[in-house]
C-alpha positions as CSV (number, residue, x, y, z in Angstrom):
1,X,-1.3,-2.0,-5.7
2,X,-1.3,-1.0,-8.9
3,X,-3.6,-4.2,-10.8
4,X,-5.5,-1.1,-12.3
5,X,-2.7,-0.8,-14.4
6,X,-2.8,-4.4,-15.9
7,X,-5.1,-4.3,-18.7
8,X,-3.6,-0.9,-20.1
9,X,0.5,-1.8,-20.5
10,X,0.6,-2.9,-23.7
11,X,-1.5,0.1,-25.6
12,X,1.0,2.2,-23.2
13,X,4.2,1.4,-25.3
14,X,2.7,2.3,-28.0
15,X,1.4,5.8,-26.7
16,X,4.3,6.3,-25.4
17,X,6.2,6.2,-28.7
18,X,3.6,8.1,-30.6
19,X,4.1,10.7,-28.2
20,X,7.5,10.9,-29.1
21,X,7.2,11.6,-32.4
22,X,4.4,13.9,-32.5
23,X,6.7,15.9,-29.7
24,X,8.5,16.8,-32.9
25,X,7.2,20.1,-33.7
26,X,8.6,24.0,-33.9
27,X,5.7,25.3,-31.2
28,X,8.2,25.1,-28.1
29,X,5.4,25.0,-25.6
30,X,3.2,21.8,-27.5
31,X,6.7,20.6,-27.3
32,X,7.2,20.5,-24.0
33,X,3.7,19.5,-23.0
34,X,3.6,16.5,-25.3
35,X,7.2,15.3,-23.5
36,X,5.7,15.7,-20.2
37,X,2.8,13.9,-20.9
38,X,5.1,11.2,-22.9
39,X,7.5,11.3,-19.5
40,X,4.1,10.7,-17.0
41,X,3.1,8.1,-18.7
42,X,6.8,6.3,-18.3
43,X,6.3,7.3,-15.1
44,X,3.5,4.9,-14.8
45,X,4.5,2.5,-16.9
46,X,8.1,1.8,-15.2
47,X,5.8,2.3,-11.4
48,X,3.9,-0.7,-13.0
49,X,6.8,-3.1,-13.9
50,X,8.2,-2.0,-10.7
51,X,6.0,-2.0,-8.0
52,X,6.7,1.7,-7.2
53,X,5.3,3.5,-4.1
54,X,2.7,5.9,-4.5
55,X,5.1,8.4,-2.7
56,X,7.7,8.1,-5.5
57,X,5.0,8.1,-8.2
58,X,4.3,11.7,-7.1
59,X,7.8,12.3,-6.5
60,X,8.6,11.6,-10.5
61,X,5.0,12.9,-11.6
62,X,5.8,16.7,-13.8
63,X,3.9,19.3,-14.2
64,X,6.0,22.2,-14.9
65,X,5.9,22.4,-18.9
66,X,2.3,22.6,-18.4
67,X,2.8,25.6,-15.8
68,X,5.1,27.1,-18.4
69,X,2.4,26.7,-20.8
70,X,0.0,28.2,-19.2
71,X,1.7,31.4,-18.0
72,X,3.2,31.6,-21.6
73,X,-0.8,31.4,-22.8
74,X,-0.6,28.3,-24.7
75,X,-3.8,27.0,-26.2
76,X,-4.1,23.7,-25.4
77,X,-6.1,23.2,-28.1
78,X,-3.2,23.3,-30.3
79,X,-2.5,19.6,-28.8
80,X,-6.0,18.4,-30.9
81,X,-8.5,20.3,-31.6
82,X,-12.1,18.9,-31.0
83,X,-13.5,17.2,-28.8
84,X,-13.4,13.8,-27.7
85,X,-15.6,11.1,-29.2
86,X,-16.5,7.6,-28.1
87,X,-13.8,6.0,-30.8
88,X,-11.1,8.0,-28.6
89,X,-12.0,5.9,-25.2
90,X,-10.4,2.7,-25.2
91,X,-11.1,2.3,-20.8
92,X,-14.9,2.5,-19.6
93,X,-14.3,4.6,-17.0
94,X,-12.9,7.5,-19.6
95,X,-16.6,7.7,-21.0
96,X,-17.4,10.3,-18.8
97,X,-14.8,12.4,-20.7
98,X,-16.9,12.0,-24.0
99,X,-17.4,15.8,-25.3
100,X,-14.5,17.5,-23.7
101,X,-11.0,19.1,-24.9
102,X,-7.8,19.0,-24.7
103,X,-7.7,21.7,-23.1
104,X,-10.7,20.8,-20.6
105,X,-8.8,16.9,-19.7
106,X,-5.1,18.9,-19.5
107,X,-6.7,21.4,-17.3
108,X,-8.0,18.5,-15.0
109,X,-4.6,16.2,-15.2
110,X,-2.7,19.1,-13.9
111,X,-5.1,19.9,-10.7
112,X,-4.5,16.3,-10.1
113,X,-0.6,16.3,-10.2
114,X,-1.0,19.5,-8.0
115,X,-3.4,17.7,-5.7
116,X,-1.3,15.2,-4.9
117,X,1.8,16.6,-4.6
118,X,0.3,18.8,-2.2
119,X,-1.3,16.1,-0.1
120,X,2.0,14.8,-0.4
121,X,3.5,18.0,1.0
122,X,0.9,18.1,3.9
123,X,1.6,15.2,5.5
124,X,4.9,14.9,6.2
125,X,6.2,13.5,2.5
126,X,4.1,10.7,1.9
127,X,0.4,9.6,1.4
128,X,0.1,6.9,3.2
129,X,-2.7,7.0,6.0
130,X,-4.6,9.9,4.6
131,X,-8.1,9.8,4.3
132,X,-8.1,10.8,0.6
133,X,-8.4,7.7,-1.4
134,X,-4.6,8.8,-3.3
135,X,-4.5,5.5,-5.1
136,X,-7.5,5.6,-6.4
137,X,-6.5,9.7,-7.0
138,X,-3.9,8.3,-8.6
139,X,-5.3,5.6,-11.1
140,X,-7.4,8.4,-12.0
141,X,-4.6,10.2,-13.3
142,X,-3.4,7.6,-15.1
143,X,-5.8,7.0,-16.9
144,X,-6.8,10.8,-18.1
145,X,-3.5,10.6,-19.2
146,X,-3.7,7.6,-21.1
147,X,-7.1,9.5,-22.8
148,X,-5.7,12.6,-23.6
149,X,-2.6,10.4,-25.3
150,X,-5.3,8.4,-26.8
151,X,-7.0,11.8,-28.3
152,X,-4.0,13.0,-29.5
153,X,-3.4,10.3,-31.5
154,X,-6.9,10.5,-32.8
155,X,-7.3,6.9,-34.4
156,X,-10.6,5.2,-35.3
């Protein structure tokens, strides 16, 4: 279900806890991004130990401080500015992302939320035997997450 997951749990505790202490900061809305982001990815990680539905993964998935954000005019950039560089990609399949923002790979993990809560929405509550491959959907997610954490933190 969720193997993609595997090789990526340990870094994830560690991410996680980063997250909540760079969440300590007086800009309310970097605040409440960085929590959400910190949240999703416990979102994950408990889905993982767990062996959590997709269905419930969406369910749990946020995206409203990023909504708040955006209305408010946030820039995104204020998360880390830059862009990301090959020493920030820690999975293969996050190379793609080389060059891009913070604000570019938030922009993208919140279509994807909306995506597939939506799908979600369409059909009755759950994913299951849609034609849209959700779990891989899904992984994807993760894993833009897990680089946008792994930005953020910024280490060589």
């Amino acid at each position: 279900m969720m193997e993609w997951l595997n090789t990526s749990i340990g870094p994830l505790k560690d991410l996680i806890a980063f997250l909540n202490k760079k969440s300590v900061t007086n800009d309310v809305h970097k605040k409440q991004v960085l929590r959400e982001l910190q949240n999703n990815l416990n979102v994950f990680k408990n889905a993982f130990m767990n062996k959590i539905q997709d269905d419930t993964i969406i369910d749990f998935l946020s995206n409203e401080a990023v909504k708040q954000a955006i209305t408010a005019n946030f820039s995104f950039k204020k998360l880390k500015p830059g862009t990301i560089e090959p020493y920030h990609i820690y999975d293969d399949r996050n190379k793609r992302y080389v060059g891009w923002t913070a604000e570019k790979l938030m922009e993208k993990i919140d279509e994807k939320v909306e995506e597939l809560k939506t799908l979600k929405k369409m059909n009755n509550g759950t994913v299951a035997n849609l034609k849209n491959n959700t779990g891989l959907m899904i992984s994807n997610l993760y894993f833009r997450m897990k680089l946008l954490a792994d930005f953020i933190k910024g280490e060589k």
